[in-house]
N, CA, C and O atoms as a DFTB+ gen file, in Angstrom:
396 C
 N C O
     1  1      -8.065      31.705       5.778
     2  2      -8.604      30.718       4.858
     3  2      -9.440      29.710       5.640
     4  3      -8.844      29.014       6.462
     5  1     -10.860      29.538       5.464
     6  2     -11.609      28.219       5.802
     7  2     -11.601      26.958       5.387
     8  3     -12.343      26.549       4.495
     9  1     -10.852      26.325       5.936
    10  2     -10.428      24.944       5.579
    11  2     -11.770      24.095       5.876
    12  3     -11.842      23.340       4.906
    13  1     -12.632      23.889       6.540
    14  2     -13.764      23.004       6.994
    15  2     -14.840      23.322       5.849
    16  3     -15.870      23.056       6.468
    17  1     -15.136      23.606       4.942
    18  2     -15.649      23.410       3.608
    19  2     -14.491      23.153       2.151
    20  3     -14.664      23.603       1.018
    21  1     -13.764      22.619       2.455
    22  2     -12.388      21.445       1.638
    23  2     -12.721      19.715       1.935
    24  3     -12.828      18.948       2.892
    25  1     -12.799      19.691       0.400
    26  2     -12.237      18.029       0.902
    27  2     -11.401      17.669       1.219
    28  3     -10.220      17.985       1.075
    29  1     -11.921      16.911       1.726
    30  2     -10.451      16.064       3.023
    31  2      -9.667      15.149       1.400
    32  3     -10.100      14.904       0.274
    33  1      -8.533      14.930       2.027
    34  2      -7.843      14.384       0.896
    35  2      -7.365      12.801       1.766
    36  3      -6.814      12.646       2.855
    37  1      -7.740      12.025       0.981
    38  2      -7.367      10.342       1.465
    39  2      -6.022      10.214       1.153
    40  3      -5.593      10.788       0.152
    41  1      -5.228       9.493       1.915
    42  2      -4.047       9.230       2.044
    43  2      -3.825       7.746       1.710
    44  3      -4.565       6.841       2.097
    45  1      -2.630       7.577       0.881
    46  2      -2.380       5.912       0.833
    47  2      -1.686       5.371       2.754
    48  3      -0.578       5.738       3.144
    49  1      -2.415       4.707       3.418
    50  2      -1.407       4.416       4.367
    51  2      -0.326       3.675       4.711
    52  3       0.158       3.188       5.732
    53  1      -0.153       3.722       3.839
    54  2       1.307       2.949       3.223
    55  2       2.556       3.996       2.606
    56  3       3.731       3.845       2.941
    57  1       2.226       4.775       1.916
    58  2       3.277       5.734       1.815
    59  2       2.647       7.117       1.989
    60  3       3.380       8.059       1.687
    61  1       1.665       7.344       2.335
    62  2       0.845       8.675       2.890
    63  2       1.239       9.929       1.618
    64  3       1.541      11.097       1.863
    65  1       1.150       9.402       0.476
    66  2       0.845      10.048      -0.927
    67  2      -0.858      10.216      -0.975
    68  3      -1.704       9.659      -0.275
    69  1      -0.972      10.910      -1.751
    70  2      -2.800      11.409      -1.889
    71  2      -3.103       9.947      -2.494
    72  3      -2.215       9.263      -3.003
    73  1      -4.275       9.588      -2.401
    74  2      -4.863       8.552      -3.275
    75  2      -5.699       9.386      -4.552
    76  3      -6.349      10.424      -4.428
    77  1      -5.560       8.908      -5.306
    78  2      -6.592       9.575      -6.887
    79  2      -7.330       8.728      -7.264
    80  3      -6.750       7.783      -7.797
    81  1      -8.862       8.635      -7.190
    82  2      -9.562       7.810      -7.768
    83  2      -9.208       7.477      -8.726
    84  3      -8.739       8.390      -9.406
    85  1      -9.193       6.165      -9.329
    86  2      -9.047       6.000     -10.719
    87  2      -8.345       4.531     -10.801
    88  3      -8.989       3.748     -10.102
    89  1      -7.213       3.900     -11.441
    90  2      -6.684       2.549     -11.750
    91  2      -5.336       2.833     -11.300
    92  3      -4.431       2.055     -11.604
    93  1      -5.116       3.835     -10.630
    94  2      -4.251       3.777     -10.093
    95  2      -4.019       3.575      -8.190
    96  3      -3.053       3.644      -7.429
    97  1      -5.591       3.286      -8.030
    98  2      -6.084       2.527      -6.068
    99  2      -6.408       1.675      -6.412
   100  3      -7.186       1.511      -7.352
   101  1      -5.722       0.585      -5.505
   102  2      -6.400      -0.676      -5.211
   103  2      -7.088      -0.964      -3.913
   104  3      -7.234      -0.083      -3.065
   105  1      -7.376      -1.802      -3.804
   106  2      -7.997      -2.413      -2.370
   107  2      -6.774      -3.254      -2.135
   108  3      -6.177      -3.579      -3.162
   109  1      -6.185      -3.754      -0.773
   110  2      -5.661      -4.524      -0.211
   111  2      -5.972      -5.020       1.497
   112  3      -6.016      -4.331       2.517
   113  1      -6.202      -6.853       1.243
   114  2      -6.768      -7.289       2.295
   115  2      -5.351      -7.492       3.331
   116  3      -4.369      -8.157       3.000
   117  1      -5.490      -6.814       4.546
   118  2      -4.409      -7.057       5.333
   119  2      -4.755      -8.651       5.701
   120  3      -3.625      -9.132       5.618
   121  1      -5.269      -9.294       5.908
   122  2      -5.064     -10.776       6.117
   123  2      -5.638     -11.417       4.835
   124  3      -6.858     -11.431       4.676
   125  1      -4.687     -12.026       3.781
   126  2      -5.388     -12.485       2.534
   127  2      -6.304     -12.809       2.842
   128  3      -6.665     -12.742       4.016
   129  1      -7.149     -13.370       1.713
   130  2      -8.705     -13.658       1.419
   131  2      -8.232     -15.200       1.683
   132  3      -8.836     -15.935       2.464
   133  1      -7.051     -15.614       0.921
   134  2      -7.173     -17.641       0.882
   135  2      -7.270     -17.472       2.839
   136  3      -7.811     -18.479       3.297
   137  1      -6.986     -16.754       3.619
   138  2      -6.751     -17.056       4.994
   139  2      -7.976     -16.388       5.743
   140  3      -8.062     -16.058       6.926
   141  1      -9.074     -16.262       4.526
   142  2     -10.582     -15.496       5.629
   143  2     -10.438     -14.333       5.206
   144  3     -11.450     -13.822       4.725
   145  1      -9.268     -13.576       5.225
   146  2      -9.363     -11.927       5.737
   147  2     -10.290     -11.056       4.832
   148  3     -10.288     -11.156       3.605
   149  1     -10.951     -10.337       5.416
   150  2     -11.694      -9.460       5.083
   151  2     -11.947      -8.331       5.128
   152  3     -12.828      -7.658       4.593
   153  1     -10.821      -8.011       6.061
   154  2     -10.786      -6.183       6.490
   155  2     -10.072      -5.659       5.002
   156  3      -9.162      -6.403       4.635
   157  1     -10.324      -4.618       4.199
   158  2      -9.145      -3.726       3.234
   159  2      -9.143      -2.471       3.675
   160  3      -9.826      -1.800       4.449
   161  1      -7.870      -2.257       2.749
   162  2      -7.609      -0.578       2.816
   163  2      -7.242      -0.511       1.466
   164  3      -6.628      -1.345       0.800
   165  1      -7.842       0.948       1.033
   166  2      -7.180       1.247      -0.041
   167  2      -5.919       1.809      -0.223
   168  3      -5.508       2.776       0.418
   169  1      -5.422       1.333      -0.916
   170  2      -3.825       2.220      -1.240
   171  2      -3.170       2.089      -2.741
   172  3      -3.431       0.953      -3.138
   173  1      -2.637       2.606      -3.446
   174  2      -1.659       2.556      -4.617
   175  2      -1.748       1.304      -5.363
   176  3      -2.245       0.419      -4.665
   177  1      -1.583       1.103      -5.990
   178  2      -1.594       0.055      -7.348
   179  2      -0.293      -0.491      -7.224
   180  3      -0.005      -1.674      -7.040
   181  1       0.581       0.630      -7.360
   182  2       2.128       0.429      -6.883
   183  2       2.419      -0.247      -5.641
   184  3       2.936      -1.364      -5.672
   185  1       2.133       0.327      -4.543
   186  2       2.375       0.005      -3.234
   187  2       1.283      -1.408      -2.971
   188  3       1.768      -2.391      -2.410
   189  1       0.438      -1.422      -3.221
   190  2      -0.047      -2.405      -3.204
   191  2       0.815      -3.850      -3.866
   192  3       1.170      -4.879      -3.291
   193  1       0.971      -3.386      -5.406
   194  2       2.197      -4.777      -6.439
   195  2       3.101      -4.679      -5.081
   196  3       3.076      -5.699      -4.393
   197  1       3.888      -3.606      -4.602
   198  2       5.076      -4.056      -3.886
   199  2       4.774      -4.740      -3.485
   200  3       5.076      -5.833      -3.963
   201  1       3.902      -4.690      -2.243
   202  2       3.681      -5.665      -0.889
   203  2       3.771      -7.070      -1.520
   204  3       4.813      -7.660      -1.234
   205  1       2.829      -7.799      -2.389
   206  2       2.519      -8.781      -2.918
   207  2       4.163      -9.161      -3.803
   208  3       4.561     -10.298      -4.056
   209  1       4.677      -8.240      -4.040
   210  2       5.748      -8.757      -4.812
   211  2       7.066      -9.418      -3.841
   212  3       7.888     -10.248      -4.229
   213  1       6.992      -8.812      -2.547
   214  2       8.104      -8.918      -1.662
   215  2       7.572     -10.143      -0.488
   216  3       8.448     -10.828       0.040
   217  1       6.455     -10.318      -0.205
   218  2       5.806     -10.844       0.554
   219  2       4.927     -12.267       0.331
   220  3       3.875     -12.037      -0.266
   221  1       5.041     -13.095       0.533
   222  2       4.271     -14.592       0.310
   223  2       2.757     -14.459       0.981
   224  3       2.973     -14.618       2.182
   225  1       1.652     -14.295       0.844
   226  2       0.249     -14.654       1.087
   227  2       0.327     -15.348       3.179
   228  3      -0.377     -15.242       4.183
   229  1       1.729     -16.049       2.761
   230  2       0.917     -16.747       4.264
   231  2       2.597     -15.862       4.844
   232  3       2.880     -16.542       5.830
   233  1       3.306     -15.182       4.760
   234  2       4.404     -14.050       5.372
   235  2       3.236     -12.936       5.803
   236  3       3.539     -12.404       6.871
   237  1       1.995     -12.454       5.253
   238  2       1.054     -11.226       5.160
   239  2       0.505     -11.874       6.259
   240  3       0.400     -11.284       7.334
   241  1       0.003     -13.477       6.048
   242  2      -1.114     -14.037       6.974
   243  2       0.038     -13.937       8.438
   244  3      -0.143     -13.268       9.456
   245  1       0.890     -14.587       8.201
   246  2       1.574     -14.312      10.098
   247  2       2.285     -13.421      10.719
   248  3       2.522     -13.543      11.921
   249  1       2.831     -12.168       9.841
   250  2       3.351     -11.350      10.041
   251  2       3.085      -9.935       9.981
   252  3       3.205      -9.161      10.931
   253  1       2.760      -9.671       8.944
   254  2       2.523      -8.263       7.882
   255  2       1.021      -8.041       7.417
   256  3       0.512      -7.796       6.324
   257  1       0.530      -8.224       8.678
   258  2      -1.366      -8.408       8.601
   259  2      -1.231      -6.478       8.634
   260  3      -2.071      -5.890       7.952
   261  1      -0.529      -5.891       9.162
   262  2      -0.879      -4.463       9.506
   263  2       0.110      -3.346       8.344
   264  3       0.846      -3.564       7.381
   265  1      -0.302      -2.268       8.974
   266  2       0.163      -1.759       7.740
   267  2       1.884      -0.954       9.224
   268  3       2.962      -0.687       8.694
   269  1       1.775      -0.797      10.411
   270  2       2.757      -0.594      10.836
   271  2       3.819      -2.036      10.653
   272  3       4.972      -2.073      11.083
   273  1       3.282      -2.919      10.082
   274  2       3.978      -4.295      10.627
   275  2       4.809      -4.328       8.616
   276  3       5.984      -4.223       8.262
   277  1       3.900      -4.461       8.031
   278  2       4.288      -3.742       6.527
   279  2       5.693      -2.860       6.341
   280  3       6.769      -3.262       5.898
   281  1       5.268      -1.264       6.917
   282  2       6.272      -0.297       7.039
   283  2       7.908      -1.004       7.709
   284  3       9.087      -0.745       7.471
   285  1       7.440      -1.659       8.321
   286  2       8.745      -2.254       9.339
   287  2       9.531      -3.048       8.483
   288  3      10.675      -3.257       8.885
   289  1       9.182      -3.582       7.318
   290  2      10.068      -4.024       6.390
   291  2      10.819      -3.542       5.955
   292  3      10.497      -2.702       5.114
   293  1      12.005      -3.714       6.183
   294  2      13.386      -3.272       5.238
   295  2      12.961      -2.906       3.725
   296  3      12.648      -1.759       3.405
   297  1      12.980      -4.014       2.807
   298  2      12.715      -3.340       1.837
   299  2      11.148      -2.520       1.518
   300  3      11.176      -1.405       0.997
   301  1       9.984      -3.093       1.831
   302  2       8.825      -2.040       1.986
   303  2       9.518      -0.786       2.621
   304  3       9.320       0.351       2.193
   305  1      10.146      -1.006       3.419
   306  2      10.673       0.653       4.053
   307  2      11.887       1.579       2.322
   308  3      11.849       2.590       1.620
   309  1      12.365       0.873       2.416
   310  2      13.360       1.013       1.100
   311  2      12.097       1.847       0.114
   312  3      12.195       2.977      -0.365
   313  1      11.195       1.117       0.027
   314  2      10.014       1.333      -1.016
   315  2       9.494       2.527      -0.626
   316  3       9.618       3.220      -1.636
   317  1       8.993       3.188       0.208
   318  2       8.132       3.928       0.485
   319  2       9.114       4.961       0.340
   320  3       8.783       5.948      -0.317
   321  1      10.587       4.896       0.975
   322  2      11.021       6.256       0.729
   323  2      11.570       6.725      -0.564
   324  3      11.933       7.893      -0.699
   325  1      11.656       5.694      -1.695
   326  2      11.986       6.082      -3.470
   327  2      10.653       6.248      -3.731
   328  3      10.530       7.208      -4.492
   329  1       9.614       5.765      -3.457
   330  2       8.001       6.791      -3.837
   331  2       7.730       7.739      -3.360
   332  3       7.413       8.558      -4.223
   333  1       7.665       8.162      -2.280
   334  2       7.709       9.495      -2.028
   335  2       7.794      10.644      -2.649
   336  3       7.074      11.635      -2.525
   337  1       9.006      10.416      -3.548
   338  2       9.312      11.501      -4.184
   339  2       8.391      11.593      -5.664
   340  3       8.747      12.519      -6.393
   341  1       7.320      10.789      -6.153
   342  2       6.822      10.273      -7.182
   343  2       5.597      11.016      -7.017
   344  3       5.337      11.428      -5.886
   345  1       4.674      11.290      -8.124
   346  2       3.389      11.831      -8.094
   347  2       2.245      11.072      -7.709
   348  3       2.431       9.972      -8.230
   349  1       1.188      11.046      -7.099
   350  2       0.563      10.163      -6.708
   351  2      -0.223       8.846      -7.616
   352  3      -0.385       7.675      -7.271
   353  1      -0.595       9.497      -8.805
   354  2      -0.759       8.446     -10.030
   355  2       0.178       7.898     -10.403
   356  3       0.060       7.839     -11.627
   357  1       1.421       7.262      -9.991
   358  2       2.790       7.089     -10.473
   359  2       2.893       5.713     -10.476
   360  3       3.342       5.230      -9.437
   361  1       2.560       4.859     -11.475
   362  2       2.373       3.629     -11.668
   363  2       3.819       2.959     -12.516
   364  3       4.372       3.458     -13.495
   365  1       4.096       2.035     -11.987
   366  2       5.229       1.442     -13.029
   367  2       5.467      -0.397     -12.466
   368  3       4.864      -0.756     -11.455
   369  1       6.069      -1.073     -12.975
   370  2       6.135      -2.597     -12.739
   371  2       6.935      -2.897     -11.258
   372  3       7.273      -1.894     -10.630
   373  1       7.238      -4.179     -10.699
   374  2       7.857      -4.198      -9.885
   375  2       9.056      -5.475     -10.562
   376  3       8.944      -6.365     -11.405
   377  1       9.878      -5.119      -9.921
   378  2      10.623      -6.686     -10.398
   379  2      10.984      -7.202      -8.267
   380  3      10.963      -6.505      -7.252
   381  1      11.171      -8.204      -8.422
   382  2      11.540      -8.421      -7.373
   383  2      10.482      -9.991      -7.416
   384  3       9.576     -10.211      -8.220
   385  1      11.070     -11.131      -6.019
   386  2      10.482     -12.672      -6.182
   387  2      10.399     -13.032      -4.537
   388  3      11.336     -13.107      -3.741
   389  1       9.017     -13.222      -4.307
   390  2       8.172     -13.396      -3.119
   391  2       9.735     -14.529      -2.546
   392  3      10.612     -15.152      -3.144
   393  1       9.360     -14.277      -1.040
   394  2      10.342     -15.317      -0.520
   395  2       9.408     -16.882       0.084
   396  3      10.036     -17.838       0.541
């Protein structure tokens, strides 16, 4: 089989599920915007709410600027391995309150 005429398939790097164009990718700035940042990556709608749901704007700005620094979270880690098992369009709410 010739794989080098296939599209390459984009990965969320955050839980390394396929990304699917559509409303289910977001953009996320590893150093918020209120703090300058300007680099993004795309990833999940989902995984994206997590981060923001578990994480305070200036916790992202001094800590969790990266996406290995992200993963290293207990619960982001918690997170990535109950998505996993989910389809890549797999959108649903978060509950959980920034610290």
């Amino acid at each position: 089989m010739n794989r080098a005429n296939e599209p390459s398939i984009t990965l969320c790097p955050l839980c390394d599920r396929p990304l699917v164009p559509g409303p289910s990718v977001n953009l996320h700035h590893l150093v918020p915007r209120t703090y300058k940042g300007t680099e993004t990556v795309g990833m999940h709608q989902i995984c994206h709410a997590k981060i923001h749901s578990v994480l305070s704007e200036k916790e992202l700005y001094l800590h969790y600027h990266t996406i290995d620094r992200l993963r290293s979270h207990p619960e982001i880690a918690r997170f990535i391995k109950w998505i996993a098992r989910k389809p890549p369009t797999f959108m649903a709410r978060h509950r959980g309150s920034r610290r």
